[in-house]
Structures are given as structure tokens and as C-alpha cells.
C-alpha atoms as one frame of an Amber mdcrd trajectory, in Angstrom:
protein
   0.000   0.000   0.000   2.755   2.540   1.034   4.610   1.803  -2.449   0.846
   2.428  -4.034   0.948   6.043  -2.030   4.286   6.500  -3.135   3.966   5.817
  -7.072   0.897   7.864  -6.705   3.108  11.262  -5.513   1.693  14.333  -3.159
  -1.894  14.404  -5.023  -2.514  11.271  -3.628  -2.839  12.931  -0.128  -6.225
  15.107  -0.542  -7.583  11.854  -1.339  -6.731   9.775   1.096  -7.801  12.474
   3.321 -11.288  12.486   2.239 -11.480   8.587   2.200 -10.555   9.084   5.649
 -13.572  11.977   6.364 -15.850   9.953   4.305 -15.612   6.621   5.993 -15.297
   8.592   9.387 -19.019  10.194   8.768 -20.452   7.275   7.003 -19.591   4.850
   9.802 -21.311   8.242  11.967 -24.201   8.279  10.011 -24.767   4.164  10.210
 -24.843   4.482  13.257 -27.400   7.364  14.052 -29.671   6.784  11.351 -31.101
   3.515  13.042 -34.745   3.113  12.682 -34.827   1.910  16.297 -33.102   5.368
  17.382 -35.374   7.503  15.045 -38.745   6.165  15.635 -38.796   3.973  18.521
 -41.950   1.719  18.104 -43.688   1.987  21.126 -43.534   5.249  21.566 -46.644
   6.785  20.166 -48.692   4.450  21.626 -46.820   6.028  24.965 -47.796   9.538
  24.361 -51.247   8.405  23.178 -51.545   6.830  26.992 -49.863  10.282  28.566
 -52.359  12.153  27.238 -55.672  10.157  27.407 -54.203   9.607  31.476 -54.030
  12.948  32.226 -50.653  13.336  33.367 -48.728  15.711  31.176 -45.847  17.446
  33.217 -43.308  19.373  32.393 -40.918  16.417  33.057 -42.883  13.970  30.968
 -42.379  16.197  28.154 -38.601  17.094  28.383 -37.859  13.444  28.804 -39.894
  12.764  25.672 -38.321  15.275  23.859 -34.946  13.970  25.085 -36.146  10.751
  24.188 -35.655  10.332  20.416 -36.067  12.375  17.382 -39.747  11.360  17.078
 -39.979  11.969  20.579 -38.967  15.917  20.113 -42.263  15.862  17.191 -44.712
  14.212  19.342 -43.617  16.951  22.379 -43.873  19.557  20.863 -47.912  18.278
  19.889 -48.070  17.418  23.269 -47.180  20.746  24.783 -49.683  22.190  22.650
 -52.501  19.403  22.985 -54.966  22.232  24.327 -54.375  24.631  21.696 -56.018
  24.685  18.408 -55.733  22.230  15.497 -53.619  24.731  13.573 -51.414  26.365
  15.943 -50.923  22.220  16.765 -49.699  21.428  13.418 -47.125  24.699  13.323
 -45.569  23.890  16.232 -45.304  19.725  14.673 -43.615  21.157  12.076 -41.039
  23.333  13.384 -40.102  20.826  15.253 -40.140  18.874  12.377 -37.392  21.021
  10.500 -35.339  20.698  13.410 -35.538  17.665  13.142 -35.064  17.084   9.813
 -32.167  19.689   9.924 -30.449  17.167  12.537 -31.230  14.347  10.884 -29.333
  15.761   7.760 -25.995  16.346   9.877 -23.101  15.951   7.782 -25.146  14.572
   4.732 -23.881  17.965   2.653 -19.787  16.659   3.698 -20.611  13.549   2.321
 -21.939  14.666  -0.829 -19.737  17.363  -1.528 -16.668  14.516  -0.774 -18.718
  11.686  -3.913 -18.576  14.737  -6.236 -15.278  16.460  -5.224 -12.936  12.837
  -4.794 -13.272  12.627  -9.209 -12.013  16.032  -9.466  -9.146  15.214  -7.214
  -8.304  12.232  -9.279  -8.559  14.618 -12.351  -6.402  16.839 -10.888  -3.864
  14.217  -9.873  -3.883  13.110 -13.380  -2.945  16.713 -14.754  -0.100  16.461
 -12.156   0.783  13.255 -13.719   0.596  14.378 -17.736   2.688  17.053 -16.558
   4.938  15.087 -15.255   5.124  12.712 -18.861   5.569  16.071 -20.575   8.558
  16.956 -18.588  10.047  13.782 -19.356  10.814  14.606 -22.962  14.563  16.369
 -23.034  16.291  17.552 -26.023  18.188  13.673 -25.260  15.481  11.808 -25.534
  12.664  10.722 -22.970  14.061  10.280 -19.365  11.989   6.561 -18.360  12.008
   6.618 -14.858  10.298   9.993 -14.946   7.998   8.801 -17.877   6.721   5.951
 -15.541   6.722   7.905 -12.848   4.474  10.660 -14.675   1.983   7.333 -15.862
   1.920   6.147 -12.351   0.304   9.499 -11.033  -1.963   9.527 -13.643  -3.440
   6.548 -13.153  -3.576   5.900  -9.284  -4.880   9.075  -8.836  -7.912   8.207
 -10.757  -8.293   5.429  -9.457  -8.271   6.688  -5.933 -10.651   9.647  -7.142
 -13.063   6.939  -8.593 -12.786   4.181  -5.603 -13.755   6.972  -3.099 -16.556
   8.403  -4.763 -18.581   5.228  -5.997 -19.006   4.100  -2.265 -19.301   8.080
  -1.241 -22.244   8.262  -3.682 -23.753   5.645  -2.802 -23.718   6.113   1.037
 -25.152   9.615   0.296 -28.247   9.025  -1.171 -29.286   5.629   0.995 -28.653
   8.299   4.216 -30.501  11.280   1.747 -34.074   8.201   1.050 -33.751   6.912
   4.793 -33.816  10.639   6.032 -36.760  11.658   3.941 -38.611   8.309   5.017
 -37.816   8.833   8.457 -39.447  12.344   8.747 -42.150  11.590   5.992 -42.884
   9.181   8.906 -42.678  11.498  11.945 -44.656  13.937  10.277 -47.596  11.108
  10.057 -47.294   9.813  13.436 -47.696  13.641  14.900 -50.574  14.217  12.409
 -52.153  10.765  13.698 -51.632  12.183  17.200 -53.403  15.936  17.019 -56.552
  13.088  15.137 -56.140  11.589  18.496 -56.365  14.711  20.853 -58.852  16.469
  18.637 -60.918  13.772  18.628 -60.767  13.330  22.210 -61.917  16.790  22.724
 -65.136  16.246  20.687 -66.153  13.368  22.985
């Protein structure tokens, strides 16, 4: 590997730096983006019971909304359950975005890495053609600078292209489970102010 680095010369470095960032935040992201950790399953059938029993404190609410990200939805309906259907669904979705917004956390890094890491690898190969051009001397082509021109060109995008398949692909799975995950918040808090509004007209 270290003789890889070395044929590839110093362009090879900004790339093995964002291999590093990338597999740092998807590894981050893997781990936070868990269904379980999102939208724990029991837990609207919870609030549902918190509500219909009466006993909405303070400290039921800030350990919901410490709970989970669904919890921090579903609290903010449930500090507003005696408020109006509309001013009910505002504060849902503000809490929503924050969500959302949270939810999204380093998802930009990651896609800016899958579309920067070819660029690199283009870059690295202009270092390398360079490099092939300089080889040619009024005495002829020096080879050990020819190959070593070649060799740039070619790890480098190689490298460029290795990170940013994987990159790409990590990016959008995190972009579709994010958008699922608050598609589905947003339905369980809408299910929820059903709940309490229908409770009021009984």
C-alpha cells in the first residue's frame, strides 16, 4: 500500500484524506440513522396513553423530547394538545425542520466529498501528464520519470473513482432513509393531534 501512495506522488494525499472523512461520517451516520433510534416503536402508543391519562408534566415532556427524534415531534404536539388544530400542526412542524435539519448532519460533507474525490483524481492526473511532458529532453525521454508521470496519472484516478462510488452511494441511501424517516414522523404527529382532537369532541 505505502509503495501504491508513493507511485501515486503528493496528489494522492487530498484523497486519502477524504477517504478518511468519508468513511469517518459514514460509519457516523450508520450508526445514528437507526430506525430503532429515530422512531422507537412503542412510543406513540406512549404519548397516546400520557395524554388520554391525564398526566402531562413538564418532566414527561422534556424526557420525551430527550427521548428520540420522534420523541422531540410528538412533544412539541403534546405541549400544545390544548391549543387549536392549527397552531398544533405549526408547532409539529417546526419541530419537524429541526428535526429534519439534525437528521441531515453531515449529509452535505458527504456529498460534496462523492462529487469532489473525481475532481481530485482529475487533478492528480494533470499532475501526472505534466509530469510525462517533462520527461521529454532535447536527449530523448528520461523513463524513470515517464513511468513515474503514468503512475500518477493513473492511481490518482483510481483513488478519485474508488472513493466516490461508495461516497455516492452512502449519500443518497442516508438522503431516502432521512426523507422516510421524517415523511414518517410527520404522520405519526398528524395521527396524534386526530387523536387529541378527537378526544376533545367526545
Amino acid at each position: 500500500m505505502l509503495a501504491i501512495i508513493q507511485a501515486a506522488g503528493w496528489p494522492i494525499w487530498p484523497l486519502l484524506i477524504a477517504s478518511i472523512v468519508a468513511t469517518a461520517l459514514i460509519i457516523e451516520r450508520l450508526m445514528y440513522l437507526r430506525r430503532t433510534r429515530i422512531l422507537p416503536r412503542q412510543l406513540f402508543d406512549e404519548v397516546v396513553g400520557v395524554y388520554r391519562g391525564g398526566s402531562i408534566t413538564p418532566d414527561v415532556i422534556q424526557k420525551l423530547e430527550q427521548s428520540s427524534p420522534l420523541g422531540v415531534v410528538l412533544s412539541a404536539a403534546l405541549r400544545n394538545a390544548d391549543a387549536p388544530r392549527d397552531v398544533m400542526k405549526e408547532a409539529i412542524e417546526e419541530a419537524g425542520s429541526g428535526v429534519a435539519h439534525t437528521l441531515e448532519r453531515f449529509l452535505t460533507t458527504l456529498g460534496t466529498i462523492a462529487s469532489l474525490a473525481p475532481l481530485m483524481g482529475l487533478f492528480g492526473t494533470v499532475v501526472g501528464m505534466i509530469e510525462i511532458f517533462g520527461s521529454q529532453t532535447g536527449a530523448g525521454t528520461n523513463p524513470a520519470q515517464l513511468a513515474h508521470g503514468i503512475s500518477v496519472a493513473l492511481y490518482n484516478t483510481g483513488f478519485g473513482l474508488a472513493i466516490a462510488m461508495p461516497t455516492l452511494v452512502f449519500y443518497r441511501h442516508f438522503r431516502a432513509l432521512v426523507d422516510s424517516f421524517v415523511i414518517e414522523m410527520e404522520q405519526q404527529a398528524v395521527k396524534f393531534v386526530d387523536v387529541v382532537h378527537f378526544s376533545r369532541k367526545n
